[in-house]
C-alpha positions in Angstrom: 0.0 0.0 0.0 1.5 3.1 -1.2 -0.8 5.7 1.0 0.7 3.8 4.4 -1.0 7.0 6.3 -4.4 7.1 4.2 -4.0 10.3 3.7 -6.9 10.4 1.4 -9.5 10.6 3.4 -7.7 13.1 5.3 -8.0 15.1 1.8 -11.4 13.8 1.5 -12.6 15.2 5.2 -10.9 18.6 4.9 -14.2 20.1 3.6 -15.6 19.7 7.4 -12.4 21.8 8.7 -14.8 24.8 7.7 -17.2 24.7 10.5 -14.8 23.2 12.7 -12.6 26.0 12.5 -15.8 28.4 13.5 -15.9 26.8 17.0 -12.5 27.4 17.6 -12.2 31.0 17.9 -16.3 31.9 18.7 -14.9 32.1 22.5 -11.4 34.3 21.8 -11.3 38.0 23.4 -9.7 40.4 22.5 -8.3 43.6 24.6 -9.1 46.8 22.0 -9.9 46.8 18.3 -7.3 46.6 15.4 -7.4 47.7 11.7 -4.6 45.6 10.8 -2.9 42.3 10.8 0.6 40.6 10.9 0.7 37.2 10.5 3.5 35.8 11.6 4.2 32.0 10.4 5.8 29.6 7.6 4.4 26.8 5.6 1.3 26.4 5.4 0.9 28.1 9.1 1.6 31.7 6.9 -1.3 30.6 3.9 -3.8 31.0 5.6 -3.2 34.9 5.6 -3.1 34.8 1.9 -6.9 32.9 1.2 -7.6 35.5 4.2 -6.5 38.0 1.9 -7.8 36.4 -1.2 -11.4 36.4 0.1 -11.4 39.9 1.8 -10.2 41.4 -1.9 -13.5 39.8 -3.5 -16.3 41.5 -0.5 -17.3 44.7 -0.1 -19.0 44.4 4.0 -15.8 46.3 5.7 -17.4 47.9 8.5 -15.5 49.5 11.1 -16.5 50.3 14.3 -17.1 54.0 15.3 -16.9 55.5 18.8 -15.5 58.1 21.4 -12.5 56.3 21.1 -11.9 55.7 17.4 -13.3 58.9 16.7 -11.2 58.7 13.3 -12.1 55.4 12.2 -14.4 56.2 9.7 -11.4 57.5 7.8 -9.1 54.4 8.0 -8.8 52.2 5.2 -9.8 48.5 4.6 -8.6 46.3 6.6 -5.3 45.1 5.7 -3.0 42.0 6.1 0.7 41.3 6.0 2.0 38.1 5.8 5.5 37.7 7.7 8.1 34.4 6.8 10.8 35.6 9.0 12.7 35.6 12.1 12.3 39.0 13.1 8.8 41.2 12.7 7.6 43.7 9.6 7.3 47.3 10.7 4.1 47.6 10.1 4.3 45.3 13.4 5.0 47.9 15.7 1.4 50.2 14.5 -0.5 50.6 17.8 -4.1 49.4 16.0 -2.1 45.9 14.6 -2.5 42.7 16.1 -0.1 40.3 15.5 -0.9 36.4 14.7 1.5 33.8 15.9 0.9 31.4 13.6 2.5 28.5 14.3 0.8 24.4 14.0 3.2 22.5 15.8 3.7 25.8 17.9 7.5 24.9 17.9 8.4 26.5 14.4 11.9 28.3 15.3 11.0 31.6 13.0 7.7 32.3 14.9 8.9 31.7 17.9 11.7 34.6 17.4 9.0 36.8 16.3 6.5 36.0 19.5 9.5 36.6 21.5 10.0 40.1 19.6 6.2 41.0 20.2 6.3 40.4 23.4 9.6 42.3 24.5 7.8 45.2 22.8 4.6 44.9 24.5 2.6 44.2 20.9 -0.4 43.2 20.4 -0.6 39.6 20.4 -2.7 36.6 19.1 -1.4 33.0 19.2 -2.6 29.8 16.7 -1.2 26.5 17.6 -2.0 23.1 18.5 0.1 22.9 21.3 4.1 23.2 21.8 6.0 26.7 23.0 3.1 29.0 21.4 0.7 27.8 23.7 2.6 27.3 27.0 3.8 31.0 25.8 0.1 32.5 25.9 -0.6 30.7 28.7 1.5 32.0 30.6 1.2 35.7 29.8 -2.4 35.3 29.3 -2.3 36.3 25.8 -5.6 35.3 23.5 -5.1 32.0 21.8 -7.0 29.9 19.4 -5.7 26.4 20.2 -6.3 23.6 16.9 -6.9 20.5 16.7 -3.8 17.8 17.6 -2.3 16.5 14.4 -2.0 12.8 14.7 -0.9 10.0 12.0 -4.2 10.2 10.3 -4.3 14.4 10.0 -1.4 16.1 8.8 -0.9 20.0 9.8 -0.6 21.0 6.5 -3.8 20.3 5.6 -5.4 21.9 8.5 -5.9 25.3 6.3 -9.6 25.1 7.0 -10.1 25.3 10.3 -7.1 28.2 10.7 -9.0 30.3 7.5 -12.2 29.9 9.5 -11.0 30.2 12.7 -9.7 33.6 12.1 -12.5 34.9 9.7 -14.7 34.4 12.7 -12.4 36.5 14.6 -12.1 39.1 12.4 -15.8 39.4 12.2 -16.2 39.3 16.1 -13.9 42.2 16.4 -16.3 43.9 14.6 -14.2 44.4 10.8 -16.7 42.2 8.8 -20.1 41.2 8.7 -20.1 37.5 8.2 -22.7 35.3 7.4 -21.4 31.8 9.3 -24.0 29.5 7.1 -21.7 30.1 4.4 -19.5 27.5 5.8 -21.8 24.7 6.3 -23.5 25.2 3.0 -20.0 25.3 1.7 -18.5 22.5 3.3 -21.7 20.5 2.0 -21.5 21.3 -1.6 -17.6 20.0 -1.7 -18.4 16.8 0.2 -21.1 16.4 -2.9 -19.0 17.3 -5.4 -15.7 15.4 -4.3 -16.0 12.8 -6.9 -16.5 14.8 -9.4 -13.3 17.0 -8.5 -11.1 13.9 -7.6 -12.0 12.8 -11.3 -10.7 16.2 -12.6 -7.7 15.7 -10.0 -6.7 12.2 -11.5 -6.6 13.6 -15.4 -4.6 16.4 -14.2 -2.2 14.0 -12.8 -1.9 11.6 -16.2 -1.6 14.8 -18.0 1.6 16.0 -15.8 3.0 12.6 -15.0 6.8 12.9 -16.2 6.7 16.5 -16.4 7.3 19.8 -14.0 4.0 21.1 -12.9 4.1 25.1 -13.4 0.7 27.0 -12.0 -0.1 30.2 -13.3 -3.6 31.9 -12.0 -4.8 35.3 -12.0 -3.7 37.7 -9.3 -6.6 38.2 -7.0 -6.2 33.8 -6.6 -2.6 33.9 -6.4 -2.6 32.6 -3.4 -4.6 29.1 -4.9 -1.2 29.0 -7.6 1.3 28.8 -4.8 -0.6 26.4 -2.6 -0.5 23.9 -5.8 2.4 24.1 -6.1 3.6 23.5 -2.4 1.2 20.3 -2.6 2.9 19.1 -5.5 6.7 19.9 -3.4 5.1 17.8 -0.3 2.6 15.7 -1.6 4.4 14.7 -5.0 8.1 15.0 -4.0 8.8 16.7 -7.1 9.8 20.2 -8.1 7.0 23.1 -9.2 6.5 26.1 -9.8 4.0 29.4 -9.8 3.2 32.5 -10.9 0.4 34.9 -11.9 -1.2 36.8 -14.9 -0.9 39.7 -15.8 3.4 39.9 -14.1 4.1 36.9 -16.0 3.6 38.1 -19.5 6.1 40.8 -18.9 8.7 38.6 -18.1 8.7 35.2 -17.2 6.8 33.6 -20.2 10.1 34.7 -22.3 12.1 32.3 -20.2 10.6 29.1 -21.7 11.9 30.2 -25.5 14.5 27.4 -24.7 13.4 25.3 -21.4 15.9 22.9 -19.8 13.6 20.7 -18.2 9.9 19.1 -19.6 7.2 21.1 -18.3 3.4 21.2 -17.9 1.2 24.5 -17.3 -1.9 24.0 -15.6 -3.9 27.3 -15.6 -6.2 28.3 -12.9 -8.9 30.3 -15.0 -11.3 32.7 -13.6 -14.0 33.3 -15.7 -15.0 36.7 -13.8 -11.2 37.9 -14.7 -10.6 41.2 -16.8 -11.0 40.1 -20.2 -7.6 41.2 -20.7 -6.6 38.5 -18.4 -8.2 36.1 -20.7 -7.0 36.7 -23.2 -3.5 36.9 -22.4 -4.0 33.2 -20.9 -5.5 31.9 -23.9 -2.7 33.6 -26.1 -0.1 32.2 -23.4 -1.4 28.6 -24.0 -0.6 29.0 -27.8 2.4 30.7 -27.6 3.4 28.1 -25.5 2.1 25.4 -27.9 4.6 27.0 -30.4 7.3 26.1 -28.8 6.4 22.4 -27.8 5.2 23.4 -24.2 2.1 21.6 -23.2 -0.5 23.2 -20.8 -4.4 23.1 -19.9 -6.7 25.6 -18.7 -8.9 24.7 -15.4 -11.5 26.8 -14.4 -11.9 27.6 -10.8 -15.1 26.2 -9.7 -18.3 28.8 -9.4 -19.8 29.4 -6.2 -19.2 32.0 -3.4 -15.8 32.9 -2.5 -15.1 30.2 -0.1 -16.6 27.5 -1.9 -14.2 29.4 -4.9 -11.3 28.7 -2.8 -11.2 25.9 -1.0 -13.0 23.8 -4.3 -9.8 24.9 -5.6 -7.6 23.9 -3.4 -9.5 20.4 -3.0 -8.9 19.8 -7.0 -4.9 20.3 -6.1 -5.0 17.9 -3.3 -6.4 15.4 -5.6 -4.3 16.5 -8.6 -1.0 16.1 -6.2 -2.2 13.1 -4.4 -2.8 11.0 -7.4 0.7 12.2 -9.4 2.5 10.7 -6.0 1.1 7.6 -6.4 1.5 7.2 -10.4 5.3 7.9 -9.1 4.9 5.0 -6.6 5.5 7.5 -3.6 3.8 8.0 -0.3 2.5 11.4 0.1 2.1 11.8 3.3 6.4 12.0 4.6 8.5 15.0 4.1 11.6 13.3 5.4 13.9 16.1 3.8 11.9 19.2 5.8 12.5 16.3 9.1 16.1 16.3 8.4 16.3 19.5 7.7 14.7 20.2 11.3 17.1 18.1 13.7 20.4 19.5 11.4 19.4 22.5 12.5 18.4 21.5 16.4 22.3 20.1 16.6 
């Protein structure tokens, strides 16, 4: 058996993460308001910040809260989020109205941990997200507000846990008062994936025969930019195999010349939005036979239709499959990453 850690139905359950990831934060307080966000994290702990800010681009119910002691606020701009893979913090860290999200699964990862520890010499606003480890002993014991997740086991890998995280701290978001947020959303989304999981694991498994033997490169439009990179991380952890992204319209004005002579075999898989700007569209479609001109294969997959969770996380459920399939045409388990592992206790010595 190939999948020793059946991580399929792990893939095949993620849809549920949606609601799950409501419960988790309903309870969390926080001190004062904030109009902005760092979140502070790596792998797919710092993602969840980018679908955040995929799906805050595509709604218009901002809202922020107006009183004695925000008497400015109706002057402040959208909300606004800042993703952070390092070991020290942004500046935009250090604005009195930012709160800052230690985003950490394991709640060990050795970048966070040097940015918690910077937030809280500073006296920062603080939030912590983690299923155990340093982070939440951390909050614990400085009684900072913390969303704890659920424990990763043999049968649940973290980095499929983006669910209940993007949930988790929508929910939040809204509570504080920054969105209006509809919470049925989730259920009725998390339903319509569950029924359309066959079809989508059908679409996944022709993707992977399509790519098999090649270098899967994702290109998607900007505002689901975020969807391209976490494709092509599932392919890097999932597959074992190199890939790589980018997005329309930056592409066209510089990468695309770079495959007039490729050194390696590659495949383009392009995440279509049919809402894009028709200039959008038509630079993909001219791509694809451009591309087709000089012996490059590709195909065009539309971004399932729905609201802008179902958008997203259909999305990323078709690259789960897609991933999970290739890595067992190659014979591989998907679930190991024994070179991050190694990686880890070189660094520990």
């Amino acid at each position: 058996m190939i999948d020793k850690e059946n991580l399929i139905e792990t893939i095949k359950n993620a849809p549920n993460q949606l609601t799950a990831g409501l419960e988790l934060s309903k309870n969390v307080k926080l001190d004062k308001n904030f109009y902005s966000i760092v979140l502070s994290g790596m792998g797919g702990s710092a993602l969840v910040g980018e679908l955040l800010q995929t799906y805050l681009s595509g709604t218009s119910n901002f809202r922020y809260p107006i009183s004695d002691e925000t008497p400015n606020s109706n002057e402040k701009k959208i909300i606004s989020i800042v993703i952070n893979r390092s070991y020290s913090l942004p500046p935009e860290s250090y604005e009195p109205d930012c709160l800052n999200v230690i985003s950490s699964y394991s709640g060990n990862t050795e970048e966070t941990l040097s940015c918690f520890d910077e937030a809280l010499k500073n006296n920062l606003n603080c939030l912590g997200i983690a299923a155990g480890g340093k982070v939440m002993d951390i909050c614990k014991e400085k009684n900072v507000p913390f969303i704890e997740m659920p424990k990763p086991g043999p049968d649940f890998q973290p980095r499929f846990a983006t669910g209940y995280s993007f949930s988790a701290l929508l929910n939040l978001i809204a509570n504080n008062g920054l969105i209006t947020l509809d919470t049925n959303i989730f259920q009725e989304t998390a339903d319509k994936i569950k029924s359309d999981l066959p079809a989508l694991e059908n679409l996944g498994r022709e993707i992977a025969q399509k790519i098999r033997g090649k270098t899967p490169i994702i290109y998607a439009p900007i505002q689901y930019k975020p969807l391209a990179m976490i494709w092509k991380i599932m392919f890097n952890e999932n597959t074992k195999t190199p890939a790589f992204w980018n997005f329309f319209p930056e592409l066209s004005h510089n990468e695309m010349v770079g495959f007039t002579k490729p050194q390696a075999d590659f495949y383009f898989i392009m995440l279509r939005d049919k809402n894009d700007h028709p200039q959008n569209l038509k630079r993909l479609e001219i791509t694809v036979n451009l591309f087709k001109e000089y012996g490059i294969e590709s195909i065009a997959s539309d971004i399932p239709e729905g609201n802008p969770v179902y958008r997203i996380f259909a999305a990323i459920q078709l690259g789960s499959f897609a991933s999970y399939h290739l890595a067992l045409a190659y014979g591989i388990n998907p679930t190991p990453v024994e070179m991050v592992e190694k990686l880890k206790k070189m660094l520990a010595e």
